[in-house]
C-alpha positions as CSV (number, residue, x, y, z in Angstrom):
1,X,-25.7,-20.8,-22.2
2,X,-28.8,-19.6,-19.7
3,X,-28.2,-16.8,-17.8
4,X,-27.2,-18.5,-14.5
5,X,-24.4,-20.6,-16.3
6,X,-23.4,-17.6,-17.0
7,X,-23.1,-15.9,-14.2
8,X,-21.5,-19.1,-13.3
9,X,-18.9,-18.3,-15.6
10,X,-18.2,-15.3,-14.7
11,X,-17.4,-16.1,-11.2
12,X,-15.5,-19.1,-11.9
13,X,-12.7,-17.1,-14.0
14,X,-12.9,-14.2,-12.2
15,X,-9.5,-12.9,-10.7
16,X,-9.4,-12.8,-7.2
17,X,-10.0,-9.6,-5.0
18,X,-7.3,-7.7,-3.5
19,X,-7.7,-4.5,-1.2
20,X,-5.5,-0.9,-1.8
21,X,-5.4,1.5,1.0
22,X,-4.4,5.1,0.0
23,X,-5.9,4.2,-3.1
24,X,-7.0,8.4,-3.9
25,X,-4.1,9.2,-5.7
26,X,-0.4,8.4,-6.2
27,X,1.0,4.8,-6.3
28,X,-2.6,3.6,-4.8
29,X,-4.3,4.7,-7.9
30,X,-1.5,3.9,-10.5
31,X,-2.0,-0.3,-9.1
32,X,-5.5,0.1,-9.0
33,X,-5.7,1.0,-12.6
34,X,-3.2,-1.9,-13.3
35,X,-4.5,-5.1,-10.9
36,X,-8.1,-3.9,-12.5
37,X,-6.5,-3.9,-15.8
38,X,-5.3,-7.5,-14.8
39,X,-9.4,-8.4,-14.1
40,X,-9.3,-8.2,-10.5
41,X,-12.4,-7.0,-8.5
42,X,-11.1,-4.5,-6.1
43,X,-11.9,-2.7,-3.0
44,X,-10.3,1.0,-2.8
45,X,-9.8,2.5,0.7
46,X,-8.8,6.9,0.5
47,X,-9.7,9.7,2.7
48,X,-11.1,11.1,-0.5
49,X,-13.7,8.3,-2.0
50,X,-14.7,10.7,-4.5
51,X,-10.7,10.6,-6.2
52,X,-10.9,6.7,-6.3
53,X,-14.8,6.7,-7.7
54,X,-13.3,9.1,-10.1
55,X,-10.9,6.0,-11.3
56,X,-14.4,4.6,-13.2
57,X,-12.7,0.9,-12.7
58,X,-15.2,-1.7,-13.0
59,X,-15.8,-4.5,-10.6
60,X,-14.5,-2.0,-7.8
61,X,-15.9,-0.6,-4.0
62,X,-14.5,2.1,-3.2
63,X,-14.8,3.5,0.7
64,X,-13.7,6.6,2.0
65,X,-12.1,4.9,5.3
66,X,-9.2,5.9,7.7
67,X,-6.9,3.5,8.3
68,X,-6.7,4.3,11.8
69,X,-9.9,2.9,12.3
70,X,-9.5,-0.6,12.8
71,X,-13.2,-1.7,12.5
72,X,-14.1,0.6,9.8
73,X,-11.5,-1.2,7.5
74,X,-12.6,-4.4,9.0
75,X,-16.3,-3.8,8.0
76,X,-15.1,-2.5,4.8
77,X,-13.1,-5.7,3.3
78,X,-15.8,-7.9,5.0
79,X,-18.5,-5.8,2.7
80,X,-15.9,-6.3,-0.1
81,X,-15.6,-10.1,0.3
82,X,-19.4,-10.4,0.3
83,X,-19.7,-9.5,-3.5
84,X,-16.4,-10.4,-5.1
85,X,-15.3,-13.6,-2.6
86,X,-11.7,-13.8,-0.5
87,X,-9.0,-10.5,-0.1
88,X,-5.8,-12.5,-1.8
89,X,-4.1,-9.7,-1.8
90,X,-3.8,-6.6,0.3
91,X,-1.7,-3.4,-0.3
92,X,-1.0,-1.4,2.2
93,X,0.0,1.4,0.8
94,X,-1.8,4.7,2.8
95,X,1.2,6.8,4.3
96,X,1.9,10.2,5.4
97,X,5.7,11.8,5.1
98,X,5.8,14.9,7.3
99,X,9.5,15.6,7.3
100,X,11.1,17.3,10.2
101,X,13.9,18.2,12.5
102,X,13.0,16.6,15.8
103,X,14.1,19.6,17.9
104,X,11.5,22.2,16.4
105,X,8.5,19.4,14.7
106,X,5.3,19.4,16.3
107,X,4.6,16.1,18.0
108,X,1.3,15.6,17.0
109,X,2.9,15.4,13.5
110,X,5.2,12.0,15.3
111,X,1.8,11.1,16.1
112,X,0.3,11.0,13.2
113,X,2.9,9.5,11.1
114,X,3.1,6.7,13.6
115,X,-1.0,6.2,13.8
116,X,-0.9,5.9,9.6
117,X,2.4,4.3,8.7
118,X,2.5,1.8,11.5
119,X,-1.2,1.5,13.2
120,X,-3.0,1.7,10.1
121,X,-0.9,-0.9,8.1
122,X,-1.5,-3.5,11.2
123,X,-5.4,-2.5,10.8
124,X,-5.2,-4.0,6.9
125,X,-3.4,-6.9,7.7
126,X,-5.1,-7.6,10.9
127,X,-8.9,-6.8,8.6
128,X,-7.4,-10.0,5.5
129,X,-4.8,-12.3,7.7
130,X,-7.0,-14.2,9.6
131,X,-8.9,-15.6,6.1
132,X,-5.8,-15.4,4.3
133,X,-4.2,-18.4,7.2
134,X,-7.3,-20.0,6.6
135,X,-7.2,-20.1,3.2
136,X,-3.2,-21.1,2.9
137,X,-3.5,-18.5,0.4
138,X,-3.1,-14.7,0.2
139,X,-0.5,-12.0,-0.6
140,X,0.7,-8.5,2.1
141,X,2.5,-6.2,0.0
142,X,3.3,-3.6,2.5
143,X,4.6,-0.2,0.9
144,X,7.9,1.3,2.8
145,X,10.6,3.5,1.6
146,X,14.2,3.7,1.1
147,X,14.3,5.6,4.4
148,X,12.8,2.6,6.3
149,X,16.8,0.9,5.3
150,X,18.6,4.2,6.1
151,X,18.7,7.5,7.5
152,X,18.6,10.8,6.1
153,X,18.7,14.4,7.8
154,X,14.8,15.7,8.5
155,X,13.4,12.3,8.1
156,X,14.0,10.9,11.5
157,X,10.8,10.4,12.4
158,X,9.3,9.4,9.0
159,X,12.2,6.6,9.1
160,X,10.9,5.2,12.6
161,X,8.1,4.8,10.9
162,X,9.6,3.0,7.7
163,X,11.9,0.8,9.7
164,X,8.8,-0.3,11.9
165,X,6.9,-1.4,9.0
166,X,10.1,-3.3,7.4
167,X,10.8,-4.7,10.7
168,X,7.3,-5.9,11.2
169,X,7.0,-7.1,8.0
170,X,10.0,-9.4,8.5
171,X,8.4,-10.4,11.9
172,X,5.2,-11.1,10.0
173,X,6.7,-13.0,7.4
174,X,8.0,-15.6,9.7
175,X,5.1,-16.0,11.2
176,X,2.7,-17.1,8.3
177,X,5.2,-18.6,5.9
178,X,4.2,-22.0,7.1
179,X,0.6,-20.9,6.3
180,X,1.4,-20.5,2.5
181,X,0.8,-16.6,3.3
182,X,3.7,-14.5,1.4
183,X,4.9,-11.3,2.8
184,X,6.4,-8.4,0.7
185,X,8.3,-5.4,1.2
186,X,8.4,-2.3,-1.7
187,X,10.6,0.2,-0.5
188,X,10.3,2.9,-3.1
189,X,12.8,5.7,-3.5
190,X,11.6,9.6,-4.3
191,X,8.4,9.3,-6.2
192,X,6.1,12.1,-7.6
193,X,3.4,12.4,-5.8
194,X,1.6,14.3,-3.5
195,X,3.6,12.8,-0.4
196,X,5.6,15.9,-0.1
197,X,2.8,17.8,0.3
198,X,2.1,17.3,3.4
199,X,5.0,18.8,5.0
200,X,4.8,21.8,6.9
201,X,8.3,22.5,7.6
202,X,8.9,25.3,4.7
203,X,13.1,25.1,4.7
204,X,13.1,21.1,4.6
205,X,10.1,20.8,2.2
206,X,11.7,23.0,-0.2
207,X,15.0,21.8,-0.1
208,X,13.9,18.2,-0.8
209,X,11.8,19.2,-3.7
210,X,14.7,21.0,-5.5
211,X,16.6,17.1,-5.2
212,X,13.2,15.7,-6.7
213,X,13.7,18.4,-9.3
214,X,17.6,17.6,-10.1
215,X,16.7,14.2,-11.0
216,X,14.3,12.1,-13.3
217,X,12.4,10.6,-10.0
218,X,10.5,7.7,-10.2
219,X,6.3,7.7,-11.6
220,X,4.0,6.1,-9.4
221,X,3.1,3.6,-12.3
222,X,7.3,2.0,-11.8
223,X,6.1,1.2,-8.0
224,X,2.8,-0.2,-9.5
225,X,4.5,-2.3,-11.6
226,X,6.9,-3.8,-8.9
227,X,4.1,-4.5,-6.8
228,X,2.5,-6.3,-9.9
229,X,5.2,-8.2,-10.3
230,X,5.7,-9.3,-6.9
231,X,2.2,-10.6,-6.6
232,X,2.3,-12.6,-9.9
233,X,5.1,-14.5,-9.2
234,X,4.2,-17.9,-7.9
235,X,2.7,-18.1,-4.6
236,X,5.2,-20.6,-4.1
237,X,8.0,-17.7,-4.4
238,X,8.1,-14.5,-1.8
239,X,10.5,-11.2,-3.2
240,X,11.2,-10.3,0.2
241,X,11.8,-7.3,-0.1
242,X,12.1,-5.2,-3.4
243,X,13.7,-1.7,-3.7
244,X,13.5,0.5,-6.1
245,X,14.9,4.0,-7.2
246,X,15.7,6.5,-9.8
247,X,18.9,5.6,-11.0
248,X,20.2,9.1,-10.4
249,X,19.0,8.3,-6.6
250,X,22.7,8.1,-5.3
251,X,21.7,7.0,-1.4
């Protein structure tokens, strides 16, 4: 076999390419590792490119990209799809959790959860859909939370967010079923990472961290694994929505 059937080869078994945003750390990183795994090319999207580089997948891009910037994600799956072929699947996965009680949290904390959690996730869907239609082909696994299906005290904000993104989902899913486009909610429970971390509100951050410490929380790599799942079920079959928890997560 010459080198160009080869090559050939190569291409013609290769997995498809799907797209991770707040690939840096976290449940990013954890279904990086596992779609690349799995033999997929991949393009990784962080504020910190040098966390995802730092991953040493093969067969990946990474970019150091906001999400909030709708043409930089834009130019970075189209310089993506240029060496590994069509997004098939996109996680959406880049969040921020700044827990607060509304009568005392900065608004430009409201802001910025609502820029990332809502804004950014219609920049990555905007960035693969169009193709996707085009295709009749393609996979939006958009990550939520168990606070975007109910409330808890501190999180009011944070859950605006969360409900937005399983309400649009929903929305969305209507909208390109009948495009062979699937549309998939994870709604992950408490999960150690660095999520917490970016709280500023002392009293509330600690408090929550002593519930993460009372119970056996889940690891990124469980929500990796849903997603996984989710995506390799026939593109024929949509999980709607998936939750999942600790099983010592009561509510």
């Amino acid at each position: 076999m010459n080198a160009k059937t080869n090559t050939q080869a190569k291409t013609s078994t290769r997995k498809p390419l799907a797209v991770i945003t707040g690939a840096g750390s976290g449940i990013g990183a954890a279904t990086a590792r596992t779609l690349s795994e799995l033999g997929h090319p991949l393009l990784l999207l962080g504020r910190r490119a040098d966390r995802i580089e730092a991953l040493g997948l093969p067969d990946t891009l990474a970019r150091s990209v906001d999400v909030t910037d709708e043409q930089a994600v834009a130019a970075a799956v189209h310089e993506a799809e240029a060496l590994y072929g069509p997004v098939d699947l996109i996680v959406n996965n880049a969040g921020v959790m700044l827990l607060g009680a509304v009568a005392h949290q900065p608004t430009g904390e409201w802001e910025r959860m609502f820029d990332v959690n809502v804004r950014g996730l219609l920049n990555g869907v905007r960035a693969v859909l169009p193709g996707m239609i085009e295709r009749a082909h393609g996979t939006v696994i958009n990550v939520s939370s168990v606070a975007g299906r109910k409330s808890y005290p501190g999180h009011t904000v944070y859950s605006g967010t969360k409900f937005a993104v399983h309400g649009m989902s929903d929305s969305l899913r209507e909208e390109v079923a009948g495009h062979g486009v699937r549309v998939i909610t994870i709604a992950p429970g408490a999960v150690e990472t660095e999520l917490l971390s970016h709280t500023t509100d002392v009293t509330i951050k600690a408090d929550y961290q002593a519930f993460k410490d009372s119970i056996q929380v889940l690891d990124p790599q469980d929500v990796a694994d849903a997603i996984t799942f989710a995506y390799q079920r026939p593109q024929r079959v949509t999980l709607r929505e998936l939750v999942i928890a600790a099983t010592a997560q009561a509510a």
